[in-house]
C-alpha positions in Angstrom: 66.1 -55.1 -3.5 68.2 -53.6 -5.9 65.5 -53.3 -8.8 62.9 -51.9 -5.8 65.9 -49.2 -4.9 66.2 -48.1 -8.9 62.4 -48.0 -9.7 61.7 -45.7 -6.7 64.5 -43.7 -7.5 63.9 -42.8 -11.0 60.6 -41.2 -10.2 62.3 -38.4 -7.3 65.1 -38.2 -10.1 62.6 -37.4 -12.9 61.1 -34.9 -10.6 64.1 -33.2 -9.5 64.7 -32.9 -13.0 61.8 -31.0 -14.1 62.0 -28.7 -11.0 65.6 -27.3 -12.5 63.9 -26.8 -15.9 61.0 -25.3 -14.9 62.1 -21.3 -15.9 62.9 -18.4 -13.4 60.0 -15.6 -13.3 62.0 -12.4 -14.4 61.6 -9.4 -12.6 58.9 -6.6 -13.5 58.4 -3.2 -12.9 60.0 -1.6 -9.4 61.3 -5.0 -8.6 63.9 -5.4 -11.0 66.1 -2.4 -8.8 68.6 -4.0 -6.9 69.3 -3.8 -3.2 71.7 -1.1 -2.7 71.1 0.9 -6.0 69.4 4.0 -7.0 67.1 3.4 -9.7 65.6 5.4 -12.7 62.7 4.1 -14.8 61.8 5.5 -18.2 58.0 4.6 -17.4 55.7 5.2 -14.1 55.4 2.7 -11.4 58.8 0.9 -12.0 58.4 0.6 -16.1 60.2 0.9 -19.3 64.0 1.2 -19.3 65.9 0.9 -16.2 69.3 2.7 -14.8 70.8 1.2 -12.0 73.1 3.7 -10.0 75.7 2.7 -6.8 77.3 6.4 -6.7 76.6 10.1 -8.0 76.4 10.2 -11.7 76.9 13.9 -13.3 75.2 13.1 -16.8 72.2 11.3 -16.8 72.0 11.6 -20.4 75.2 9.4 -21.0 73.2 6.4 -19.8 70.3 7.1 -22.0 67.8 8.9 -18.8 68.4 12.5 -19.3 65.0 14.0 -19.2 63.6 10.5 -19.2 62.9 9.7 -15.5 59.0 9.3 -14.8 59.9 6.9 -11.7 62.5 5.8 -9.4 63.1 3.2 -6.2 66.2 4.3 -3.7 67.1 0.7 -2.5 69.7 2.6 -0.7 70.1 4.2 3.3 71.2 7.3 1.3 69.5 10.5 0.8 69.4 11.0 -3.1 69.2 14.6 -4.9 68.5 14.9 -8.6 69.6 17.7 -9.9 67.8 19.5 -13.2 71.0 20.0 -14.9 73.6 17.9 -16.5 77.1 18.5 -13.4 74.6 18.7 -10.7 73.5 22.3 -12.1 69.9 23.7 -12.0 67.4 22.9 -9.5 67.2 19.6 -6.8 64.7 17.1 -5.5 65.3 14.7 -3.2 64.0 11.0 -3.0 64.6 9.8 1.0 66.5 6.9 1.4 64.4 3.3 0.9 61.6 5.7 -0.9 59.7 4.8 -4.4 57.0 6.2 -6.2 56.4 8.5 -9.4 57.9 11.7 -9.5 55.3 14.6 -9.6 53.9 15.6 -12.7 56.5 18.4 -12.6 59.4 16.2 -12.5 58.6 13.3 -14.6 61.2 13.9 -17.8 63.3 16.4 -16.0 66.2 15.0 -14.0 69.9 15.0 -15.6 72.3 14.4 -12.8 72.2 12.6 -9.3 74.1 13.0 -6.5 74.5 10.4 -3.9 74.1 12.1 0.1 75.8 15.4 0.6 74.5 18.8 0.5 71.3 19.8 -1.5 71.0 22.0 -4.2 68.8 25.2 -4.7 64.9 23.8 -4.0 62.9 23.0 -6.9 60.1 25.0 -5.3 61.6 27.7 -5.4 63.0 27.6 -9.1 60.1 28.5 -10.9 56.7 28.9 -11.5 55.7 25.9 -12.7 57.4 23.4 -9.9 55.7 24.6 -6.4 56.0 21.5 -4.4 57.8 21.6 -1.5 57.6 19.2 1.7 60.0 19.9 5.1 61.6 22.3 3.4 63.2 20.2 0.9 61.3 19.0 -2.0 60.5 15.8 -2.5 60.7 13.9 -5.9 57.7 12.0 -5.7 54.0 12.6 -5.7 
Protein backbone atom coordinates (compact mmCIF):
# COMPACT_ATOMS: atom_id res chain seq x y z
CA UNK A 1 0.00 0.00 0.00
CA UNK A 2 2.72 2.16 0.69
CA UNK A 3 4.26 2.21 -3.02
CA UNK A 4 0.36 2.69 -4.27
CA UNK A 5 0.22 5.90 -1.71
CA UNK A 6 3.79 7.39 -3.20
CA UNK A 7 3.04 6.72 -6.95
CA UNK A 8 -0.35 8.53 -6.72
CA UNK A 9 1.10 11.15 -4.93
CA UNK A 10 3.80 12.28 -7.02
CA UNK A 11 1.58 13.04 -9.92
CA UNK A 12 -0.90 15.85 -7.58
CA UNK A 13 2.71 16.87 -6.31
CA UNK A 14 4.14 17.42 -9.78
CA UNK A 15 1.01 19.27 -10.62
CA UNK A 16 0.95 21.47 -7.75
CA UNK A 17 4.24 22.23 -8.64
CA UNK A 18 3.82 23.54 -12.03
CA UNK A 19 0.71 25.56 -10.96
CA UNK A 20 3.20 27.77 -8.55
CA UNK A 21 5.57 28.27 -11.55
CA UNK A 22 3.31 28.97 -13.95
CA UNK A 23 3.86 33.21 -14.03
CA UNK A 24 1.38 36.02 -12.75
CA UNK A 25 -0.31 38.09 -15.71
CA UNK A 26 0.94 41.69 -14.88
CA UNK A 27 -1.41 44.36 -14.99
CA UNK A 28 -2.09 46.59 -18.30
CA UNK A 29 -3.45 49.69 -18.99
CA UNK A 30 -6.21 51.29 -16.40
CA UNK A 31 -5.95 48.16 -14.38
CA UNK A 32 -2.62 48.57 -12.92
CA UNK A 33 -4.30 51.75 -10.54
CA UNK A 34 -4.80 50.57 -7.29
CA UNK A 35 -7.99 50.52 -5.15
CA UNK A 36 -7.97 53.65 -3.20
CA UNK A 37 -5.54 55.79 -5.46
CA UNK A 38 -5.86 58.52 -7.86
CA UNK A 39 -4.17 57.74 -10.97
CA UNK A 40 -2.37 59.60 -13.76
CA UNK A 41 -1.31 57.88 -17.06
CA UNK A 42 1.16 59.44 -19.51
CA UNK A 43 -0.80 57.66 -22.43
CA UNK A 44 -4.80 57.38 -23.29
CA UNK A 45 -6.94 54.64 -22.06
CA UNK A 46 -4.78 53.72 -18.97
CA UNK A 47 -1.20 53.71 -20.91
CA UNK A 48 2.38 54.73 -20.60
CA UNK A 49 3.77 55.82 -17.26
CA UNK A 50 1.77 55.68 -14.24
CA UNK A 51 1.43 58.03 -10.88
CA UNK A 52 -0.28 56.59 -8.15
CA UNK A 53 -1.68 59.34 -5.73
CA UNK A 54 -3.38 58.59 -1.95
CA UNK A 55 -3.50 62.50 -0.98
CA UNK A 56 -3.32 66.14 -2.74
CA UNK A 57 0.00 66.53 -4.50
CA UNK A 58 1.01 70.36 -5.28
CA UNK A 59 3.66 69.53 -8.07
CA UNK A 60 2.88 67.16 -10.49
CA UNK A 61 5.94 67.80 -12.16
CA UNK A 62 8.17 66.41 -9.19
CA UNK A 63 6.75 62.92 -10.05
CA UNK A 64 7.62 63.24 -13.64
CA UNK A 65 3.42 64.04 -14.85
CA UNK A 66 3.49 67.75 -15.12
CA UNK A 67 1.81 68.47 -18.36
CA UNK A 68 1.90 64.74 -19.10
CA UNK A 69 -1.58 63.48 -18.11
CA UNK A 70 -3.66 62.20 -21.25
CA UNK A 71 -5.65 59.75 -18.74
CA UNK A 72 -6.62 59.04 -15.31
CA UNK A 73 -8.84 56.28 -13.10
CA UNK A 74 -10.16 57.80 -9.45
CA UNK A 75 -10.25 54.39 -7.59
CA UNK A 76 -11.24 56.59 -4.76
CA UNK A 77 -15.00 57.91 -3.10
CA UNK A 78 -13.31 61.28 -3.34
CA UNK A 79 -14.04 64.07 -5.60
CA UNK A 80 -10.56 64.93 -7.35
CA UNK A 81 -9.66 68.54 -8.84
CA UNK A 82 -6.67 69.09 -11.08
CA UNK A 83 -5.49 72.18 -11.05
CA UNK A 84 -3.51 73.87 -14.29
CA UNK A 85 -0.88 75.18 -12.17
CA UNK A 86 1.89 73.83 -10.18
CA UNK A 87 0.39 74.90 -5.84
CA UNK A 88 -3.05 74.29 -7.00
CA UNK A 89 -2.87 77.65 -9.15
CA UNK A 90 -4.58 78.23 -12.55
CA UNK A 91 -7.62 76.72 -13.72
CA UNK A 92 -9.57 73.22 -12.31
CA UNK A 93 -11.30 70.12 -13.56
CA UNK A 94 -12.77 67.69 -11.69
CA UNK A 95 -12.69 63.77 -12.17
CA UNK A 96 -15.93 62.35 -9.90
CA UNK A 97 -15.12 59.86 -7.49
CA UNK A 98 -14.84 56.01 -9.05
CA UNK A 99 -14.68 57.93 -12.67
CA UNK A 100 -12.00 56.94 -15.68
CA UNK A 101 -11.68 57.93 -19.00
CA UNK A 102 -9.37 60.37 -21.24
CA UNK A 103 -9.27 63.82 -20.45
CA UNK A 104 -10.68 66.08 -23.30
CA UNK A 105 -8.54 67.00 -25.99
CA UNK A 106 -8.14 70.28 -24.04
CA UNK A 107 -6.79 68.76 -20.99
CA UNK A 108 -4.62 65.97 -22.15
CA UNK A 109 -0.89 67.38 -21.17
CA UNK A 110 -2.18 70.08 -18.99
CA UNK A 111 -2.63 69.23 -15.32
CA UNK A 112 0.22 70.19 -12.63
CA UNK A 113 -1.30 69.78 -9.24
CA UNK A 114 -4.25 67.72 -7.66
CA UNK A 115 -6.12 68.18 -4.85
CA UNK A 116 -7.83 65.51 -3.01
CA UNK A 117 -11.96 66.74 -2.07
CA UNK A 118 -12.33 70.28 -0.86
CA UNK A 119 -13.36 73.23 -2.59
CA UNK A 120 -12.88 73.77 -6.42
CA UNK A 121 -10.93 76.04 -8.12
CA UNK A 122 -11.90 78.79 -10.80
CA UNK A 123 -13.71 76.51 -13.80
CA UNK A 124 -11.75 75.60 -16.64
CA UNK A 125 -14.55 76.74 -18.87
CA UNK A 126 -14.42 79.73 -17.96
CA UNK A 127 -10.53 80.31 -18.22
CA UNK A 128 -10.06 80.67 -21.70
CA UNK A 129 -10.95 80.40 -25.11
CA UNK A 130 -9.72 77.34 -26.02
CA UNK A 131 -11.11 75.08 -22.89
CA UNK A 132 -15.19 75.51 -23.20
CA UNK A 133 -16.40 72.36 -21.67
CA UNK A 134 -18.29 72.55 -18.81
CA UNK A 135 -20.87 69.92 -17.41
CA UNK A 136 -23.20 70.80 -13.86
CA UNK A 137 -21.46 73.65 -13.56
CA UNK A 138 -18.24 72.15 -12.82
CA UNK A 139 -16.07 70.90 -15.53
CA UNK A 140 -15.38 67.65 -15.93
CA UNK A 141 -11.92 66.15 -16.79
CA UNK A 142 -12.86 63.65 -19.17
CA UNK A 143 -14.36 63.43 -22.51
Amino acid sequence: MGKKFRILALPIAAAALTALATPAQAAEGYDRCQEGHYCLFSGLDGTGDIVQLTGSTASLAALGMGDRAKSDWNRTDTLIHLYSEPDYGGCTAVTSPRGKGNFYIDFRDFFDSVRFGGPNGPSCSTWGDDVTVKRAGVTDSHG
